[in-house]
Wavefront OBJ file of the C-alpha trace (Angstrom):
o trace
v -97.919 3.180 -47.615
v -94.430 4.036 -48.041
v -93.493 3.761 -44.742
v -95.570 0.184 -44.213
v -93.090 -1.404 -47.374
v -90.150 -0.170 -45.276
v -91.618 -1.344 -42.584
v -92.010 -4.483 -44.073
v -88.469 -5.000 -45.522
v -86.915 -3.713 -42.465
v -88.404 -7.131 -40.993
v -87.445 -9.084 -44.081
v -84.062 -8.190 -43.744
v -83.578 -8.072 -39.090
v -82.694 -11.706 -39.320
v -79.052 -11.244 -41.835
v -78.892 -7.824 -40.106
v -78.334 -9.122 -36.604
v -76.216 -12.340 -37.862
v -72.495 -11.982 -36.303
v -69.447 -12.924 -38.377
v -68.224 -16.505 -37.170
v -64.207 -16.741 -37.259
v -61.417 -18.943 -35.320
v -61.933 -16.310 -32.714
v -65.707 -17.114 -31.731
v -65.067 -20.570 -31.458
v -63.246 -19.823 -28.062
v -66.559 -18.319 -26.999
v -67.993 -21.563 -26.828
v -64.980 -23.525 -25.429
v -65.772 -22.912 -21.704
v -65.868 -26.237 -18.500
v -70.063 -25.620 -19.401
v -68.541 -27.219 -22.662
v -68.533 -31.026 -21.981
v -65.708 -31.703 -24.264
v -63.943 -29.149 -22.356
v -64.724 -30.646 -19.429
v -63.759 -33.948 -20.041
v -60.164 -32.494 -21.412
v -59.649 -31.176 -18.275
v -62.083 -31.978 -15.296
v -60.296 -34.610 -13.905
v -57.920 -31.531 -12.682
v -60.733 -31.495 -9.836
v -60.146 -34.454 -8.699
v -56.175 -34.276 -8.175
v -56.563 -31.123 -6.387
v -59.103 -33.226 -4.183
v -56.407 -36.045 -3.579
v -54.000 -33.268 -3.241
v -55.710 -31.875 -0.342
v -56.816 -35.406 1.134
v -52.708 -36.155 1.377
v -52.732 -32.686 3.455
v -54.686 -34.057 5.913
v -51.875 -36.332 7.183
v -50.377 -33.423 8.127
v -53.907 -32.665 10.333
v -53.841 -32.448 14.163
v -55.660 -35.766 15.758
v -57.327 -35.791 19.147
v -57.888 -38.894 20.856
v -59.401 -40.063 23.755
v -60.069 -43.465 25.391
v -61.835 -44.444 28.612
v -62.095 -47.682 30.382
v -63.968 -48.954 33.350
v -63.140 -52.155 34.734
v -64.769 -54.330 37.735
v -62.735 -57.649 37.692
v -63.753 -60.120 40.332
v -60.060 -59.601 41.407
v -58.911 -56.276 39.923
v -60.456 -52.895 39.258
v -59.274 -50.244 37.395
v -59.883 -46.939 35.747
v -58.473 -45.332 32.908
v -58.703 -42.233 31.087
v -56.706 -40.858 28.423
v -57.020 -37.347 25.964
v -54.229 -36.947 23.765
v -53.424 -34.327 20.819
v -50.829 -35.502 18.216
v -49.293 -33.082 15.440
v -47.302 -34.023 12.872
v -44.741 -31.745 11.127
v -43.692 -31.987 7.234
v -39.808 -32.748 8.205
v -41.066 -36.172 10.109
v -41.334 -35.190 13.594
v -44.591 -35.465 15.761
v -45.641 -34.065 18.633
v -47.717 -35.055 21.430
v -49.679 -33.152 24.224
v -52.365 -34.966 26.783
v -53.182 -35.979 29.731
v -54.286 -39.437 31.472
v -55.187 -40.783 34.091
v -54.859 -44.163 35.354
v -55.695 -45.970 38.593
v -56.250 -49.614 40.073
v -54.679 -52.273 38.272
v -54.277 -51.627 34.526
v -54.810 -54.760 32.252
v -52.725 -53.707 28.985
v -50.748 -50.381 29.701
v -49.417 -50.868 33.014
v -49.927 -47.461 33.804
v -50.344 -45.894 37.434
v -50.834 -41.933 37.835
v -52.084 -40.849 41.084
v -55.971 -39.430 41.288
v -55.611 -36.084 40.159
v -53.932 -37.620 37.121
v -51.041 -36.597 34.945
v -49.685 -34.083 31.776
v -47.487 -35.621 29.333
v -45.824 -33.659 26.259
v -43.338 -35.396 23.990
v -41.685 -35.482 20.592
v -41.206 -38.540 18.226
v -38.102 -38.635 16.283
v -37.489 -40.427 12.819
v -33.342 -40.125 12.580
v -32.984 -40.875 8.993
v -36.197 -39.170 7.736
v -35.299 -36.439 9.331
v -31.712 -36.460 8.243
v -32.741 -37.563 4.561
v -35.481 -34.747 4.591
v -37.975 -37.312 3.781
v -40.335 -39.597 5.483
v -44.050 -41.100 3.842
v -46.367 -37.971 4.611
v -44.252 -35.598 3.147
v -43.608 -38.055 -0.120
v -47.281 -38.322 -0.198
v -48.102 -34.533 -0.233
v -45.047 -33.266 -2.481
v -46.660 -36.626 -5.310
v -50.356 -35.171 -4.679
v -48.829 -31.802 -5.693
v -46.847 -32.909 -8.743
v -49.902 -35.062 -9.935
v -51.892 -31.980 -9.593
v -49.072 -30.161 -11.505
v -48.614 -32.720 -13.899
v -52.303 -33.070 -15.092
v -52.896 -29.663 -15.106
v -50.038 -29.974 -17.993
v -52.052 -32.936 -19.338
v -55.186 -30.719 -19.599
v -53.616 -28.093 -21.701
v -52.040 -31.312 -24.117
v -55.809 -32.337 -24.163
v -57.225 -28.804 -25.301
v -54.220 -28.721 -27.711
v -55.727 -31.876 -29.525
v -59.284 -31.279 -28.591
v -59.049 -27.019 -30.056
v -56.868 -29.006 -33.241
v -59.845 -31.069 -34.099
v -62.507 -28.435 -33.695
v -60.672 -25.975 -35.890
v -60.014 -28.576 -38.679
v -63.880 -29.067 -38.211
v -64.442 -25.940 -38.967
v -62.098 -25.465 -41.769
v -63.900 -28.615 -43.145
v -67.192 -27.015 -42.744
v -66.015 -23.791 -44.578
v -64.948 -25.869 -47.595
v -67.607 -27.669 -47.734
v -70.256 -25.001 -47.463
v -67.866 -23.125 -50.777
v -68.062 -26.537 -52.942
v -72.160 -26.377 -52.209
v -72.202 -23.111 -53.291
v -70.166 -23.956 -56.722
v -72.301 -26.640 -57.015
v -75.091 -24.965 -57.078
v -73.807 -22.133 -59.191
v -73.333 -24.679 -61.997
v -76.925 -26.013 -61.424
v -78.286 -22.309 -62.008
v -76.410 -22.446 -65.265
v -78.090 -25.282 -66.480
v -81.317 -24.517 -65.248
v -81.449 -20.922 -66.628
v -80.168 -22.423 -69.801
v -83.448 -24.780 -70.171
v -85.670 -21.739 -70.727
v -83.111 -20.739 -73.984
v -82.880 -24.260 -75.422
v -86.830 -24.981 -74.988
v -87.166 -21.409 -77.114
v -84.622 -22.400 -79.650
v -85.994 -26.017 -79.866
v -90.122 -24.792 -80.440
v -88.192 -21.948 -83.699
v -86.125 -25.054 -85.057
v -82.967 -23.742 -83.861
v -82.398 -27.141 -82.087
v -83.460 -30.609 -82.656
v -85.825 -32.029 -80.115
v -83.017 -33.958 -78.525
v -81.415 -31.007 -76.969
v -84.146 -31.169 -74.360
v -83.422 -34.180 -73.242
v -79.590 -33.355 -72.795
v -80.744 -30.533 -70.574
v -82.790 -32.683 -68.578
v -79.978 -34.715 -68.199
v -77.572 -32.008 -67.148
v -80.139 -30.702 -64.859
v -80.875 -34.646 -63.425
v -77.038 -34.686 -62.921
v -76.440 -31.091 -61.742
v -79.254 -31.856 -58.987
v -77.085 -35.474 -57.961
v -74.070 -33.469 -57.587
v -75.609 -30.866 -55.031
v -77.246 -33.824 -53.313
v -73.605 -35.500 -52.453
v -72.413 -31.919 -51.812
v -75.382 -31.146 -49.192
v -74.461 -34.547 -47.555
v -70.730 -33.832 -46.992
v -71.632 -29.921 -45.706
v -74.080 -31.334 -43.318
v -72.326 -34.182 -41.704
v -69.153 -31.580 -41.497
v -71.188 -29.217 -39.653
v -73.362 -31.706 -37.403
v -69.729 -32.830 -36.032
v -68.723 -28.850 -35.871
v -71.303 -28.016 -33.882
v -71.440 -30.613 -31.271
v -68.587 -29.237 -30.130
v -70.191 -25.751 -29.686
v -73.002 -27.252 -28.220
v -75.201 -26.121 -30.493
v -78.083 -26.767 -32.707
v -77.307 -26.395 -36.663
v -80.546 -24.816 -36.723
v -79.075 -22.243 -33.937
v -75.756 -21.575 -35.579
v -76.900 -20.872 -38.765
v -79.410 -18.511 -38.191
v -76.941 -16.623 -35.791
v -73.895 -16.223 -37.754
v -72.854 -15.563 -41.398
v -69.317 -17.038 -42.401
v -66.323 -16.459 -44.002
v -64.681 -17.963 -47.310
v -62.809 -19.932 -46.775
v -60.178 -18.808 -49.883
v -60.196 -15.043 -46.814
v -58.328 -17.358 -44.468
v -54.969 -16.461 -43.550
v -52.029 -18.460 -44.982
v -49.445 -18.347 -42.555
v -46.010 -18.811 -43.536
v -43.520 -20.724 -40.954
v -39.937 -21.178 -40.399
v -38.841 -24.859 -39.830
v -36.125 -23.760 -37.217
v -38.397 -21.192 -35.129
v -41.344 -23.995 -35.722
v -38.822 -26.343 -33.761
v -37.650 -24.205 -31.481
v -41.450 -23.091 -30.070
v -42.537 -26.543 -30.393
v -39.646 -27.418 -27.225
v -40.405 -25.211 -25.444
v -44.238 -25.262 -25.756
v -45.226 -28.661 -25.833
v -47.211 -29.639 -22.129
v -46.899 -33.774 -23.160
v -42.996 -33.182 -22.913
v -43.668 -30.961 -19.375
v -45.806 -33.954 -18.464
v -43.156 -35.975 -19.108
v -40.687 -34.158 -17.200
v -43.055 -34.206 -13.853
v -43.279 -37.831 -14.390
v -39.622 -37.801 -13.707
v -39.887 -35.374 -10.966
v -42.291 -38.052 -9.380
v -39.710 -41.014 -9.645
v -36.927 -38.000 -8.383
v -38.878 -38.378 -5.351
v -39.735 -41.755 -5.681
v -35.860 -42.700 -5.865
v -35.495 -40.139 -2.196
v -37.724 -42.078 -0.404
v -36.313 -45.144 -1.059
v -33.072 -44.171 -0.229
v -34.809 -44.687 3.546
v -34.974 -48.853 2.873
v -31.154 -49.040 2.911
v -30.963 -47.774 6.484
v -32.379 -48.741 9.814
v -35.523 -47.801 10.745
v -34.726 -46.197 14.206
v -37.313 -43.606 16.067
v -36.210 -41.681 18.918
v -39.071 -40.943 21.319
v -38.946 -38.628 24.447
v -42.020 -38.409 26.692
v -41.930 -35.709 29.915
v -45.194 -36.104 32.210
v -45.828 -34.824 35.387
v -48.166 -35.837 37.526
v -50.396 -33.437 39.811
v -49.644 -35.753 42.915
v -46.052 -37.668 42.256
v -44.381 -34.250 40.296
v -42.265 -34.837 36.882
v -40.695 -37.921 34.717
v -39.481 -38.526 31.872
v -38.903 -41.716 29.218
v -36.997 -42.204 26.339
v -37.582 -45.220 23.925
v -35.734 -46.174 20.799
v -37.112 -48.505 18.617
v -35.248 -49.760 15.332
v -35.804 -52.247 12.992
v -33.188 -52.991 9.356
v -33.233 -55.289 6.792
v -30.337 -57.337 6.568
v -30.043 -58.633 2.685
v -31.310 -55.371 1.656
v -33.068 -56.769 -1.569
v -36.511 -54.096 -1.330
v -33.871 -51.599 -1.879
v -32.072 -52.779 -4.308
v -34.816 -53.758 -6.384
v -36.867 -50.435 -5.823
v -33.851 -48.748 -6.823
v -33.362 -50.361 -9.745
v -36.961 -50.219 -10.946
v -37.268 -46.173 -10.629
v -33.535 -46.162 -12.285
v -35.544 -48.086 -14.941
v -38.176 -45.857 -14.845
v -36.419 -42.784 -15.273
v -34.498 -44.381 -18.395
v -37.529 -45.292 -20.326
v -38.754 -41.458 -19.295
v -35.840 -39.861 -20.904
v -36.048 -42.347 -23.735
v -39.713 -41.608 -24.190
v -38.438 -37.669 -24.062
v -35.670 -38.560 -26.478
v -38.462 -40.156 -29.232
v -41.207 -37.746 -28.723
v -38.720 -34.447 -29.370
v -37.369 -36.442 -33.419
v -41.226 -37.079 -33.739
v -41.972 -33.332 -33.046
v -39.113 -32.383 -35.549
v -39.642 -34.823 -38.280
v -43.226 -34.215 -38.281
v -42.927 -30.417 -38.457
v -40.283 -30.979 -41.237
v -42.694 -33.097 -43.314
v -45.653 -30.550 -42.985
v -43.600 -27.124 -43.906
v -42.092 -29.085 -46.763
v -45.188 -30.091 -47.965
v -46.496 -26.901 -46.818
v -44.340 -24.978 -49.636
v -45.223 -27.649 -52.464
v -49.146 -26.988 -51.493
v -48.223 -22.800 -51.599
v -46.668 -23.514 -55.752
v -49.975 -26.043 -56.308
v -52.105 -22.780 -55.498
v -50.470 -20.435 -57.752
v -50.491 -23.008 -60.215
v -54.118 -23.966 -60.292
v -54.661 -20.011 -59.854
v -53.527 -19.964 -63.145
v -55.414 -22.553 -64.374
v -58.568 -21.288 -63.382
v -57.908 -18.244 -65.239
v -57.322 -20.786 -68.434
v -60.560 -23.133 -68.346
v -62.833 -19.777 -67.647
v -61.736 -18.051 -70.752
v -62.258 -21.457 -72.066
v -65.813 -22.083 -70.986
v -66.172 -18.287 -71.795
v -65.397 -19.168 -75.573
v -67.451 -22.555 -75.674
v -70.269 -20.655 -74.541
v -69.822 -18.055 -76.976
v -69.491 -20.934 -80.163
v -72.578 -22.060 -78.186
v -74.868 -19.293 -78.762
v -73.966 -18.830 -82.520
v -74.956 -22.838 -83.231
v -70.294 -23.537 -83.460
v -71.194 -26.233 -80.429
v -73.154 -28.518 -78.379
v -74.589 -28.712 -74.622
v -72.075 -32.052 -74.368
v -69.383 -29.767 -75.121
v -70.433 -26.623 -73.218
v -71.030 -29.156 -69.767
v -67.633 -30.794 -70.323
v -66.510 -27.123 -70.070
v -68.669 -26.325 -67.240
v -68.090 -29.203 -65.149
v -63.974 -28.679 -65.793
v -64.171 -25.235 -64.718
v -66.173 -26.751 -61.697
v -63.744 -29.265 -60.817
v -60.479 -26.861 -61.156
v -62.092 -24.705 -58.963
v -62.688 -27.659 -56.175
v -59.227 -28.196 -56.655
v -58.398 -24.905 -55.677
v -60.417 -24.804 -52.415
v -58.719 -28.620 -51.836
v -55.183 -27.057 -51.686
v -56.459 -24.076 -49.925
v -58.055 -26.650 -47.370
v -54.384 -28.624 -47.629
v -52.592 -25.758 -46.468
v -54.734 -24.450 -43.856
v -55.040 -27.453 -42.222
v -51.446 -28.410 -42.612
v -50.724 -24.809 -40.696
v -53.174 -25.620 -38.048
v -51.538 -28.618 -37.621
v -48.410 -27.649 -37.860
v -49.340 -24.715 -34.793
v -50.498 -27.826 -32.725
v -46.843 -29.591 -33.103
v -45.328 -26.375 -32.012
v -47.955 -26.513 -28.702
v -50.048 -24.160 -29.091
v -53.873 -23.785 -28.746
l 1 2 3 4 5 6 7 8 9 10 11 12 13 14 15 16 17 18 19 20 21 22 23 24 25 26 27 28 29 30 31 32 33 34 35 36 37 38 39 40 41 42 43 44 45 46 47 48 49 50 51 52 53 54 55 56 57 58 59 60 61 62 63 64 65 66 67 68 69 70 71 72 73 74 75 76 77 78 79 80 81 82 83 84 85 86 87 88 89 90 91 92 93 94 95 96 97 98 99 100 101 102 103 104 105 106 107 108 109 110 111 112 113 114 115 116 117 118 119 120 121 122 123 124 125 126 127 128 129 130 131 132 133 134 135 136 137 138 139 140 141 142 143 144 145 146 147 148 149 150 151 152 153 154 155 156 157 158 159 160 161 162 163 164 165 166 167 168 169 170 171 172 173 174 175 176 177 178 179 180 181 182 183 184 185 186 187 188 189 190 191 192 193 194 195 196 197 198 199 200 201 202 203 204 205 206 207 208 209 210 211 212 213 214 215 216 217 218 219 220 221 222 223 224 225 226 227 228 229 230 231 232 233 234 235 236 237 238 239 240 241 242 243 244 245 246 247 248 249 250 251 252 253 254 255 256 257 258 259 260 261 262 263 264 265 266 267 268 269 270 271 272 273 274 275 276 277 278 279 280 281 282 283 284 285 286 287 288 289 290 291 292 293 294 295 296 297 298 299 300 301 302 303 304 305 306 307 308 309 310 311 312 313 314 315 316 317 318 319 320 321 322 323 324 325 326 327 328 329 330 331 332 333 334 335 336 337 338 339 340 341 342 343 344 345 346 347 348 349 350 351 352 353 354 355 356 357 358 359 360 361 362 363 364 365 366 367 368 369 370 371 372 373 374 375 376 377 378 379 380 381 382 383 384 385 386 387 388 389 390 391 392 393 394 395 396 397 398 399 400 401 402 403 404 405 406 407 408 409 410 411 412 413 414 415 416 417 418 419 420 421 422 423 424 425 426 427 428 429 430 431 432 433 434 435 436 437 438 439 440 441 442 443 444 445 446 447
């Protein structure tokens, strides 16, 4: 029998047994790409490394071919031609094939005996090559930085996004303490029925005194009804965000109080200091400016000619070797798409470095404003730690003038519901200051 009742509480007790202890910590757990508000913080990552490797393939070798057959009344012709081109990242391409041509050609005017002929040659962008830029490699070196750059933007996401969450959960933890007080000052009342119904049936107390429990009970049961709305709505948001059911995470974890949280204290200098050299929105700022750095060498290309150099060696299996050389250059007398392309990027960059310039006195006034208050929030706590101390022994010596007929149950609630309210105001500035902190760790970057 003995062993059936241990049995028996043993499975009473497996579910608060194998609850975990949720803190800051698990909420990583849950913060994963399966996460969809992970996801969309950073999955568009994907899809620069996709464009990243689509502006590689400019850089991809192309094989061509082309073969025509014609049978003019007065001309015939045939023509084949297989070429490979490869482009290089410094501008230059390459070209290997082979063609043959005979009869009279209609568009090429090319003649190669019947065994056909080999051509290799090498095209030659002069100022690309001597500016060390030409489109494909401006293309691959932005696909890169945007890759860079969002990558940046991702972790400036997650720094907001992981903000949020945590001041979620902070929320939740208050929330679930003020449902608990409320409902400690509900048992009071309740309890205390039972003694005034006694009292009331000896003489002790008029009739009336029921009906001012009843009240206090009617009210006590309003208050935990707002306080069960706030906790739930808090923790429906919170765990969205895990992914979870409220059903789930409750009967998996127990919690902490929220008054066991650590207080961090921070500097205002070292805050500052972290916060420069942390913050991704101010790296994605800089790679914006890297972009327009490249940007501003590619357009340096407008102000001069735009002159290839092409040399072409064939040789044919019947006629032997020859070789061409063609120059073709084109330039823009009044110059005005490089002047005003230079001009807009110089513009660009400015309003960059402005943007820098704004976003670094935000950072440091805002970090200011929250240690400050940060310190005023730290004095609030000792002070209301004190007072808490004073309206206890208070209600302690109400309650005792109570029970010896020295007061009333209008007196003893004011008490009760003081006490309660001092003590909200405790877990307020505790909820003040952690949040502050948290945000105040988000300012200085981190997650």
């Amino acid at each position: 029998m003995m062993h059936l009742f241990l049995l028996l509480m043993l499975l009473m007790l497996s579910p608060l047994i194998a609850k975990e202890l949720f803190t800051e910590e698990t909420i990583v757990q849950y913060l994963t790409e399966k996460n969809p508000f992970i996801y969309d913080a950073v999955g568009e990552k994907y899809i620069y490394k996709a464009k990243e490797e689509y502006a590689l393939g400019d850089f991809d070798t192309k094989i061509s071919g082309k073969l025509d057959t014609k049978r003019y009344p007065a001309s015939e012709a045939d023509f084949l031609d297989v070429t490979a081109q490869k482009p290089l990242e410094n501008g230059l391409e390459f070209i290997v094939g082979f063609r043959q041509a005979e009869g009279v050609q209609e568009y090429n005017n090319i003649k190669t005996s019947e065994q056909g002929e080999f051509r290799i040659g090498m095209s030659v962008p002069i100022f690309e090559l001597l500016e060390d830029t030409n489109l494909r490699k401006f293309n691959k070196q932005s696909a890169s930085l945007n890759t860079i750059q969002f990558n940046a933007q991702s972790q400036d996401n997650l720094r907001i996004l992981y903000f949020n969450i945590r001041s979620l959960y902070n929320n939740f933890l208050y929330y679930k303490s003020v449902l608990e007080l409320e409902k400690q000052l509900y048992d009071k009342a309740d309890k205390r029925k039972y003694y005034v119904e006694k009292r009331v049936q000896v003489g002790n107390l008029p009739k009336v005194a029921l009906l001012e429990i009843e009240q206090q009970i009617i009210n006590r049961k309003q208050r935990i009804l707002s306080a069960e709305n706030y906790y739930t709505k808090v923790l429906e948001n919170f765990v969205q965000y895990l992914n979870l059911s409220k059903e789930d995470f409750l009967s998996k974890y127990t919690f902490v109080d929220i008054l066991e949280l650590e207080k961090k204290y921070i500097k205002i200098d070292k805050a500052i200091d972290i916060a420069l050299a942390n913050r991704t929105d101010l790296e994605v700022l800089a790679y914006e400016k890297k972009k327009l750095g490249l940007e501003m060498k590619q357009a340096k290309l407008l102000q001069y000619p735009k002159l290839n150099v092409g040399v072409y060696g064939v040789y044919d299996l019947k006629y032997n070797d020859g070789v061409k050389v063609m120059f073709d250059m084109e330039f823009p007398v009044e110059q005005r798409k490089y002047k005003g392309k230079y001009n807009q990027i110089q513009r660009g960059i400015e309003n960059i470095e402005n943007k820098k310039e704004k976003k670094i006195i935000t950072i440091k006034t805002k970090l200011i404003n929250i240690i400050n208050s940060l310190d005023i929030i730290k004095k609030n706590i000792q002070n209301v730690q004190n007072e808490i101390a004073l309206v206890e022994e208070l209600e302690n010596v109400e309650y005792k003038k109570y029970k010896v007929g020295a007061s009333n149950l209008f007196l003893l609630n004011q008490r009760e519901v003081y006490s309660l309210e001092i003590k909200k105001k405790f877990l307020q500035y505790t909820l003040e200051y952690l949040l502050l902190a948290q945000e105040a760790q988000t300012e200085m970057g981190k997650i």
